[in-house]
N, C-alpha and C positions, 0 to 999 in steps of 0.2 A: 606589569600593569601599573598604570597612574589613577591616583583619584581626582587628581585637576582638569582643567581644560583647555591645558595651553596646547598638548598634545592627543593623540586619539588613544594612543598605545606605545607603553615603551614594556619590554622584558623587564623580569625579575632577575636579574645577571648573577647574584647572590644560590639563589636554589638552583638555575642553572646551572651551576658550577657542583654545587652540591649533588645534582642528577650525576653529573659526567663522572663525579670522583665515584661516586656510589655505582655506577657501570661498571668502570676500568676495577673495584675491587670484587663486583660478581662475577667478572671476567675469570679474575684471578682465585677466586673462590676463598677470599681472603673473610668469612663470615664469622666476624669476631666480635666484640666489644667495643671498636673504634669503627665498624660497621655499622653498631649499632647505634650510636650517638651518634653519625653521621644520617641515620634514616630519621632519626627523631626530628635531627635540624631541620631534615627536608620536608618530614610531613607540618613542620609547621609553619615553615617559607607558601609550602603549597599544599595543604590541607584537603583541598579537593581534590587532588590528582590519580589519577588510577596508576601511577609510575610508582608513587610510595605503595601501594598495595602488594605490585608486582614483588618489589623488591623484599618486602617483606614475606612476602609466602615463598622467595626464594631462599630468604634466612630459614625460614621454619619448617622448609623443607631439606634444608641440610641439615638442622637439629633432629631431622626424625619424624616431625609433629605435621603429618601430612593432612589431620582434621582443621588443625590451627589454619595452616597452608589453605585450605581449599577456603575456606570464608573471605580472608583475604582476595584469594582472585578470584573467588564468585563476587564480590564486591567490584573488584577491579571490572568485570565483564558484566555489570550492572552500570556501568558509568562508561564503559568503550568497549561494547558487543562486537566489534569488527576492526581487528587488534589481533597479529598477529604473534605477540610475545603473550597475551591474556590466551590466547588459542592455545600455545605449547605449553605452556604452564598448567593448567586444568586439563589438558590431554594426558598429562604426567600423571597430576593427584588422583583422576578419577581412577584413571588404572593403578594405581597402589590402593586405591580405595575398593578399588573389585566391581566397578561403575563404568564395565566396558561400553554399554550401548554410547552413555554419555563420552565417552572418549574417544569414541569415533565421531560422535560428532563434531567434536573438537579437530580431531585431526581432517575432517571432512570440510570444516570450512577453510583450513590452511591450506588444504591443496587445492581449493577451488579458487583463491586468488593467489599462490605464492607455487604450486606444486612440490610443496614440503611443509612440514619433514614427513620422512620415509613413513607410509600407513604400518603399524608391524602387524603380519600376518595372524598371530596368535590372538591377537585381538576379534578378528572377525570370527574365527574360530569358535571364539567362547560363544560370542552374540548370533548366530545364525541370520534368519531372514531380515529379522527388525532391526537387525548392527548394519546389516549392507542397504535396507530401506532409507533407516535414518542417514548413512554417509552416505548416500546417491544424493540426498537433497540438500544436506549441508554442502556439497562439494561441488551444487549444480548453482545454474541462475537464479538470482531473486525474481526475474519476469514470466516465467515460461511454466511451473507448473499448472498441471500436472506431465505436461513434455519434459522431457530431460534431454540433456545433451551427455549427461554421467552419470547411467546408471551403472551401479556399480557390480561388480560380478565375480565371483570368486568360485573356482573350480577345485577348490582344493591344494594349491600349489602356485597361481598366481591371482593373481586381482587386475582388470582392468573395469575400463568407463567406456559405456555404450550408449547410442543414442535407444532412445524406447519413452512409452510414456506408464504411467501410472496407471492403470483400466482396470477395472473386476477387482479390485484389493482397495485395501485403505492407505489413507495417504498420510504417511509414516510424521502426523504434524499436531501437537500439542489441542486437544480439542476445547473450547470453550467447557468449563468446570460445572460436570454434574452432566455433560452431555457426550455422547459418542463422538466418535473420529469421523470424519468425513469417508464415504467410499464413493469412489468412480465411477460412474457409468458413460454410456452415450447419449448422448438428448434423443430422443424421436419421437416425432409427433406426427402423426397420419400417415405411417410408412411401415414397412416392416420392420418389427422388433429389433432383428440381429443381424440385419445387411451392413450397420457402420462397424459393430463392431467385427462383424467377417471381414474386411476393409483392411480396420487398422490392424487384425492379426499379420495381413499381409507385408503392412506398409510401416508396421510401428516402427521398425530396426533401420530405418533409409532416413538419408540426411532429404530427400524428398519432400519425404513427411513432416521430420521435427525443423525441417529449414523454412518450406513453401507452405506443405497442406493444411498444416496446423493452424495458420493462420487465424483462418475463420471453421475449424473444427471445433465443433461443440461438442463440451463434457459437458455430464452431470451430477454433480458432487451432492450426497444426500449423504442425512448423518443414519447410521445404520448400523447394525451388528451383521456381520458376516456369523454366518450356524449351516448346519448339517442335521441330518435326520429332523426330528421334529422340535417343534418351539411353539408355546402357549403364547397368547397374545389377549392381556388380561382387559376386557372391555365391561366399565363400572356401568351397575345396573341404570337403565336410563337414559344413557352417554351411545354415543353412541362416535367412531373415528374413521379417518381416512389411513390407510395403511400402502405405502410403497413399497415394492417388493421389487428387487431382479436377480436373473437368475446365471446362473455363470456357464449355461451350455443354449445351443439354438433350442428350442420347443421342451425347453425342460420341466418336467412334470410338478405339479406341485396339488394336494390336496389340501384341502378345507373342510374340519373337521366343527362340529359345534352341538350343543345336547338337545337340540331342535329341530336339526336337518339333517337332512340324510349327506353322506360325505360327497362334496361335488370336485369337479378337477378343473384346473387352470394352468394356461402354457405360458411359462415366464421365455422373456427376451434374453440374450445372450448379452450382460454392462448394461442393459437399457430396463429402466423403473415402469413398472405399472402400477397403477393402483386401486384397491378396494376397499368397498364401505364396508366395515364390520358394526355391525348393532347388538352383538355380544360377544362373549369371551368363545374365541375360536383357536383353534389346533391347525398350527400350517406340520403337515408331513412330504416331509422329499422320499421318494419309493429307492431310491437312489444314494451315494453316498456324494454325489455333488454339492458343492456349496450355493447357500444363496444369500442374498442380504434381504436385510427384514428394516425397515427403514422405522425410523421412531413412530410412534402413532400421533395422528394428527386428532386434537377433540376438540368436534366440534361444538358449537356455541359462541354467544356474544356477551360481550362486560360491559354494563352502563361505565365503568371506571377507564375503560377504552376506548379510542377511536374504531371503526370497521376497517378502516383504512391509512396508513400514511406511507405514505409515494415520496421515497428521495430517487430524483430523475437528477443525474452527472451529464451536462453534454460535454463532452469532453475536447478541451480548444478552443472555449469559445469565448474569444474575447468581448469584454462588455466594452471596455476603452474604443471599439472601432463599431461593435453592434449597434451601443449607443447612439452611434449620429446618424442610427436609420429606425432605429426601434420608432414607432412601431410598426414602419412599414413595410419591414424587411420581415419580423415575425407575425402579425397582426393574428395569428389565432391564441397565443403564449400572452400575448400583451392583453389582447380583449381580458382572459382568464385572470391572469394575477392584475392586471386595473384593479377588481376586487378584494385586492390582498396587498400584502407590500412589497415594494421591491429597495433592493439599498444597491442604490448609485456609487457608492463612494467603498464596495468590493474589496477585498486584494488576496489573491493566494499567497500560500507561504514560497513556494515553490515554480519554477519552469516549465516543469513536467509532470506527468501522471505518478511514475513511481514512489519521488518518497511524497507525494501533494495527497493519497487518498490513504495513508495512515494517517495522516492529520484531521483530515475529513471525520474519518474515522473514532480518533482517539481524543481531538481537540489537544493537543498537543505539536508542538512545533518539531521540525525535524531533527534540532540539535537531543529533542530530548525522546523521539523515537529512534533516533542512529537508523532511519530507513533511507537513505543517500546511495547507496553503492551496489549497480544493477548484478554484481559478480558476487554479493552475499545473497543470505537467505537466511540470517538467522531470524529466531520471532519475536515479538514482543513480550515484553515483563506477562505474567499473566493477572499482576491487577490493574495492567492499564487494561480498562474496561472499555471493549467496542460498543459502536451504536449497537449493533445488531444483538450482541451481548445483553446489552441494557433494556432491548425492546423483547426479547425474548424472556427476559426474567420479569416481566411485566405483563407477557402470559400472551406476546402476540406469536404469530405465524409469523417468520420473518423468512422471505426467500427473493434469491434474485433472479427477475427470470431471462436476463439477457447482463453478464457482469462481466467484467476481463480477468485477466489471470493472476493480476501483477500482484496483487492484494494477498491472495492466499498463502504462498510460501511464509509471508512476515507475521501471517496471522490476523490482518484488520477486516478477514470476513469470516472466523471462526465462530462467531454467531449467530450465521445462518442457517436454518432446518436444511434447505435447499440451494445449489447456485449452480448457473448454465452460464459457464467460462465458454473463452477462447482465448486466444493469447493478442491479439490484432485488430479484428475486425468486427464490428458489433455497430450493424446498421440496423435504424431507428424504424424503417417500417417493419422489421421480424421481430425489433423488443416491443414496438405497441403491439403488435398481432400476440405473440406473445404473452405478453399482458393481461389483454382481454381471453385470453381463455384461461390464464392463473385466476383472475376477478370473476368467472364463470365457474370454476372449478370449485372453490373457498369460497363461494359468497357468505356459507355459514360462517366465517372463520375471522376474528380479527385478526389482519394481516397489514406487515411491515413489510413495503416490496423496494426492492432498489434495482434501478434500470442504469444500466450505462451504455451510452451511446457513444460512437466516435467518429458520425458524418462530417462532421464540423473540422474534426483538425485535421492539419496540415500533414502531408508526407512528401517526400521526396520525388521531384519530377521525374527524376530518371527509371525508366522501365514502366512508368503508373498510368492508369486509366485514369481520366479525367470524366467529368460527366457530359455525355453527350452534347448537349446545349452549353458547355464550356467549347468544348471541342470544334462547333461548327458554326460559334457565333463569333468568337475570334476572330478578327482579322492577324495574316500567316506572319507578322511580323511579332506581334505580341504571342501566337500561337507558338513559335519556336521560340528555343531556350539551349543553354550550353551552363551545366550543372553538375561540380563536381559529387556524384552519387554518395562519398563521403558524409557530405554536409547531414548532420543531425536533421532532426525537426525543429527544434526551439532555436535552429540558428539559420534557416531558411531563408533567402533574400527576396525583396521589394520587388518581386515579377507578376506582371499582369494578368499571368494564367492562375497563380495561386491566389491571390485576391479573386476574382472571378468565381472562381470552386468555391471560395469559404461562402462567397455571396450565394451564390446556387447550393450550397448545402443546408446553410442556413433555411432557405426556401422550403427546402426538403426537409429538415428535423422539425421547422413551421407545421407543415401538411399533419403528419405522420402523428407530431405529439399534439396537434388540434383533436385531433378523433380520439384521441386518450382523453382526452381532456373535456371535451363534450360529454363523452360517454359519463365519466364522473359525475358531473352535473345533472346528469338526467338519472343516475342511479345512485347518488346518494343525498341525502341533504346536508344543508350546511354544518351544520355539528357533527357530520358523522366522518368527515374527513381531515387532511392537513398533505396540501400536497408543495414539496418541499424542491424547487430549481437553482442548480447550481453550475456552474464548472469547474476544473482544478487548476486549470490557470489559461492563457489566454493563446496568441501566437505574435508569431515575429514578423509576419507578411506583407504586412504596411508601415515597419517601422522602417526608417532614415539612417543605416549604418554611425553611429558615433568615432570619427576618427578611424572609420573603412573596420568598426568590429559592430556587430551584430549587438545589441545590449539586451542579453536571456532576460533579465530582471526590469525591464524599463514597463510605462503602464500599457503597452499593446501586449505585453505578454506576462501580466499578472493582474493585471485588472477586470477581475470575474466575474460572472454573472454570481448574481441569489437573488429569487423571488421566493416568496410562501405565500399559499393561502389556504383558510380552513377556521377550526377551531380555534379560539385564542389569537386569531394575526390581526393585527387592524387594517382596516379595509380601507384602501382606496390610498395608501400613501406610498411618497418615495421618500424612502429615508437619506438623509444626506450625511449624516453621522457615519465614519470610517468602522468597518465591520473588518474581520480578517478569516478566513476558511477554519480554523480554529473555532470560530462560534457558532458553527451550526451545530455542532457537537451541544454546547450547554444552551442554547434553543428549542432544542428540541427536549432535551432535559427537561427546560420549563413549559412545554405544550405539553408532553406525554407523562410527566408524573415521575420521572428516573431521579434517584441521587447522581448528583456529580462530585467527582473528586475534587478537592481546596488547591491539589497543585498543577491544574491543567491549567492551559494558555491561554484554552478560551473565554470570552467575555461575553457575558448575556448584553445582546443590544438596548439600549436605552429605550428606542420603542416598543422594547417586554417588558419594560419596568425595571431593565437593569442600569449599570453605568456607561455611558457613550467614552470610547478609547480615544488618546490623545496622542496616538499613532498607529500605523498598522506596516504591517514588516513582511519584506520579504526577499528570498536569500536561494543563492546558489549554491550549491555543499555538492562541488561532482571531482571525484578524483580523478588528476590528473588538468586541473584546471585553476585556475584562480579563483578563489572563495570571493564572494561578491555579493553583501546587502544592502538593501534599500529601506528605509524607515521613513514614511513618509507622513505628515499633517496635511492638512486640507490644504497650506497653503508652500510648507518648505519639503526638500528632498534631503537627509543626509544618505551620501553614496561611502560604500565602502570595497574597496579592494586591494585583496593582499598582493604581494610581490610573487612572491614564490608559490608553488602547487598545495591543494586540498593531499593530503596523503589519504591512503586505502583507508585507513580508520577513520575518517574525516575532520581529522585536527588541520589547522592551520598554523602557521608562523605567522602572527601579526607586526611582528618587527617592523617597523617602514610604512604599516599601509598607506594605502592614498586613503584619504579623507577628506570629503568636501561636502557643503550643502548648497543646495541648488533653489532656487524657483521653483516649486513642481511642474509650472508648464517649460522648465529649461533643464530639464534633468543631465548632464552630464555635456551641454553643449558648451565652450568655448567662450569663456568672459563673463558667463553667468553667474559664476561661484560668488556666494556672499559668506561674510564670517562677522559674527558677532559672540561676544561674552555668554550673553544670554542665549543665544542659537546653541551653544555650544553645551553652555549648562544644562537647558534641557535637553540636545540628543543626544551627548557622549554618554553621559553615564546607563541610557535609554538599551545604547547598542552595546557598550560592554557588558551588560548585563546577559545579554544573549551569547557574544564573540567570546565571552568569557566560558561555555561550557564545551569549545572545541579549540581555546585556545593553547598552543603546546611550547611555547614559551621557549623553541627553537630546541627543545629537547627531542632527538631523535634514536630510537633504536637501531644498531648498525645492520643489524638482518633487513629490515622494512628499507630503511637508506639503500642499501645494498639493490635490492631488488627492482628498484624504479628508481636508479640513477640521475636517469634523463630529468626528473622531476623536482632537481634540488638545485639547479641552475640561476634560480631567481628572473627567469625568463617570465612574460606574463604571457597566458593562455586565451 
């Protein structure tokens, strides 16, 4: 790395060197003295690096000192959580440590992207059901729970990976502190109790299910205690709760026991929640030795110190860079609504895509410093990086989502919800308002934190998909037909007439759908008792212009985002032009609802809160197996960056060589635009190393990880 500005990035050739000699002697297990004065050099060539950590808990784990050992690579796997030398390393310590569960998980996430090294059997042994819960999810997808494609299973004699999902048990995942573990149910509303989950008994174990059905299968993840026989449910004189319950067999008996009433009986659903008012301290008894969950009690009542209500609605896809030059006629019930509140124009996600774009949401923090990039981990967050949900809950609201996606929960950035109705895909806008409106019916006593995610709006794949009818038949057969290799992602989807068309016509549709939410609001609550919060997590690629015949994931049709607010605290009637980034809704909302925010998030309270207006806003591709690629843009310049060579699994980069150029914002990567000046330079290089600099690997490679995705060190560009 350079501090000048004649270049973007050059390597530190010096620690470099110092890494490889410090290799070739752990190779050789040469842990001596001349070891040691060679690690010294390097942790102060490169003092940040999680490579001196490594190398040092593998000293001190050859000296014996396997306590010393584990802080170092818990340090190391604090700084590069998806990392598969930091994976085998704490796999090793925890098991000398007698910290089997934790060492499956270690070994769980290595074999979820590497299929080594060997899981040793004795380990599972030790850990029973919560050793093989926790490695089914370390060793499965980051998008898909509570589905798995690897669950894990052990008979005694061998171990394999099954398809199945999560259902009637808890989901083996670090809970928000002070509060219980999420458990599974099935969503059902106005249906019989135990027909989904009679279903999925049938269907759980079929690639069917975890491939197609799942889709748009609705879980319901409530924080709960699973018990047997009976459990007191302590209800404060006066107070009075809502209490969820399900039960783990069809029509399974459950009494209601209280020093007032005579004992009455209730048929729990088989994975699916019901719920009851308790107005004092009651006795639930099972006559049975079946399990059931008891889900937290809900009390009710309202905080002058709180809102009734705050609504974060995600349309998910929806670009403002192309909404914009129809708003407001394209959405006209969303526009009438925030006209009264503010919207910021000048947007940007950090992110292409939904995965690692709603930990950020979430945490105000950028992806380099959630490592949530790589859809093949799943490990979770720090747990003081503190979620909204988190934050709104310890603030004493209801916080539940009643229509959310999946992708979120394996990493942790919705373990602060009381409640959430996942699916892994599909999450159409007219069943989360309908939805909605019967959570804001249900609660009305209750101040509640709701988060809706929607996904009319984005983009999929032509091939095999339904289009909407009125796309379909208003086409003329020219523009209706397409030839599309099924390959192509979403965020790399090309300039075809049918998919423009759809986002217009869904648009239309998330318009209708979130109007009636949004009415309803106004007529039930007043202006101070709400704060309703619109966003997306980045945009699409549908009407963008191929650059040099490639797709540009990062360019502003696909990160150029919606946010609008309105409610308590927003000022009314403006649009802000000042550059915001998905990172600030996080400390936004901080200063509406009353939450500390942490001093080392990314996010910036906007200038129209009273905070300071950013003098850039960034946004970056981090996808392994690809070329790392940021954008840092000012109202008026682009600087672009991209590396030669691939993102590796752990999402470092080799910045050796990048391209570096700054553009026009309205000429972002096109051909003879590029301008370079002293001053351009000096304010954006040291802007972007500041960020490139927390995954930059300074051409330092572990031979395992090399080894394993070969193809990827070619210096080919992606």
């Amino acid at each position: 790395m350079t501090e000048d500005t004649a270049v973007f990035w050059q390597n530190d050739e010096g620690a470099r060197s110092l890494f490889y000699d410090l290799l070739a002697r752990a190779e050789r297990g040469a842990y001596n003295d001349d070891f040691l004065a060679q690690l010294a050099a390097y942790r102060e060539a490169a003092p940040d690096s999680e490579r001196a950590d490594i190398f040092a808990a593998r000293y001190l784990l050859h000296e014996g000192d396997a306590q010393m050992a584990c802080i170092c690579a818990e340090r190391a796997y604090r700084r590069r959580p998806v990392n598969y030398e930091v994976w085998k390393l704490l796999a090793e310590i925890y098991t000398l440590l007698d910290c089997p569960v934790d060492a499956l998980t270690m070994y769980g996430y290595a074999h979820g992207l590497y299929l080594s090294p060997e899981i040793p059997l004795d380990l599972i042994r030790q850990c029973g059901r919560e050793g093989l819960n926790r490695l089914s999810i370390a060793a499965g997808l980051g998008t898909g729970t509570p589905t798995t494609q690897s669950r894990a299973v052990f008979d005694g004699e061998e171990l394999h990976f099954a398809l199945d999902a999560f259902v009637g048990e808890h989901l083996p995942l670090t809970p928000a502190e002070g509060s219980a573990r999420h458990w599974v149910g099935t969503y059902a509303v106005g249906e019989f109790l135990s027909d989904k989950s009679e279903l999925l008994e049938e269907i759980r174990h079929t690639a069917v299910f975890v491939d197609k059905v799942q889709r748009d299968f609705s879980f319901q993840l409530q924080k709960a205690q699973e018990v047997r026989g009976a459990v007191t449910v302590e209800v404060p004189e006066g107070m009075e709760v809502i209490l969820p319950v399900a039960g783990t067999e069809r029509l399974q008996e459950l009494r209601f026991e209280t020093a007032s009433t005579a004992t009455q009986e209730a048929y729990l659903g088989k994975w699916a929640f019901s719920h009851f008012r308790l107005a004092r301290t009651t006795r639930l008894v099972s006559p049975t030795d079946a399990p059931y969950a008891v889900g937290t009690p809900i009390r009710l009542g309202h905080s002058p110190a709180r809102r009734k209500l705050v609504l974060n609605l995600l349309v998910d896809g929806l670009s403002w860079n192309v909404a914009r030059t129809r708003f407001p006629d394209c959405m006209p019930n969303i526009a009438r609504f925030f006209t009264r509140g503010t919207i910021f124009d000048q947007h940007f996600s950090t992110s292409e895509c939904t995965y690692p774009a709603l930990p950020v949401i979430e945490t105000g923090r950028y992806p380099t410093h959630t490592q949530v990039f790589n859809e093949r981990d799943s490990h979770e967050l720090p747990p003081d990086f503190k979620t909204l949900s988190e934050c709104m809950s310890d603030l004493g609201y209801y916080a539940a989502a009643p229509m959310g996606a999946s992708e979120g929960v394996p990493c942790g950035a919705m373990r602060g919800y009381d409640l959430l109705n996942v699916a892994t895909w599909k999450q159409p806008s007219a069943e989360a308002v309908d939805r909605t409106f019967m959570q804001l019916e249900a609660f009305h006593e209750v101040d509640q934190f709701l988060y809706l995610h929607v996904s009319d709006a984005h983009p999929w794949n032509a091939k095999g998909f339904k289009f909407y009818p009125a796309v379909e038949t208003q086409l003329p057969l020219a523009d209706r037909l397409f030839d599309i290799d099924e390959r192509v992602a979403s965020v790399r989807l090309p300039k075809l007439a049918i998919y423009q068309e759809q986002f217009w016509r869904t648009l239309a549709h998330v318009d209708r759908n979130i109007g009636y939410l949004l009415s309803y609001i106004e007529e039930h609550f007043a202006e101070d008792e709400y704060i309703v919060n619109l966003y997306s997590d980045h945009g699409n690629s549908v009407f963008s212009t191929p650059k040099g015949g490639v797709v540009d994931v990062i360019g502003e049709n696909s990160t150029r985002a919606v946010w609008m607010m309105r409610g308590t605290g927003v000022p009314e009637g403006v649009v802000a032009g000042e550059l915001t980034s998905s990172t600030d809704i996080y400390p936004t909302l901080g200063h509406l609802c009353g939450f500390s925010v942490a001093p080392d998030i990314d996010g910036n309270l906007p200038a129209v809160f009273g905070g300071k207006k950013r003098d850039a806003a960034l946004s970056m591709s981090i996808f392994p197996g690809q070329t790392f690629k940021l954008a840092l843009r000012t109202h008026d310049y682009s600087l672009r960056i991209e590396t030669q060579g691939f993102v590796d699994e752990d999402g470092t980069a080799d910045f050796a060589g990048a391209k570096a150029a700054i553009y026009p914002r309205a000429h972002e990567l096109e051909e003879g635009y590029a301008v370079d000046s002293p001053a351009l330079r000096a304010f954006f290089y040291p802007r972007a190393r500041e960020i490139v600099h927390e995954i930059a690997n300074n051409g330092e490679f572990w031979p395992a990880m090399r080894a394993a995705r070969p193809q990827w060190f070619g210096g080919e560009n992606g």
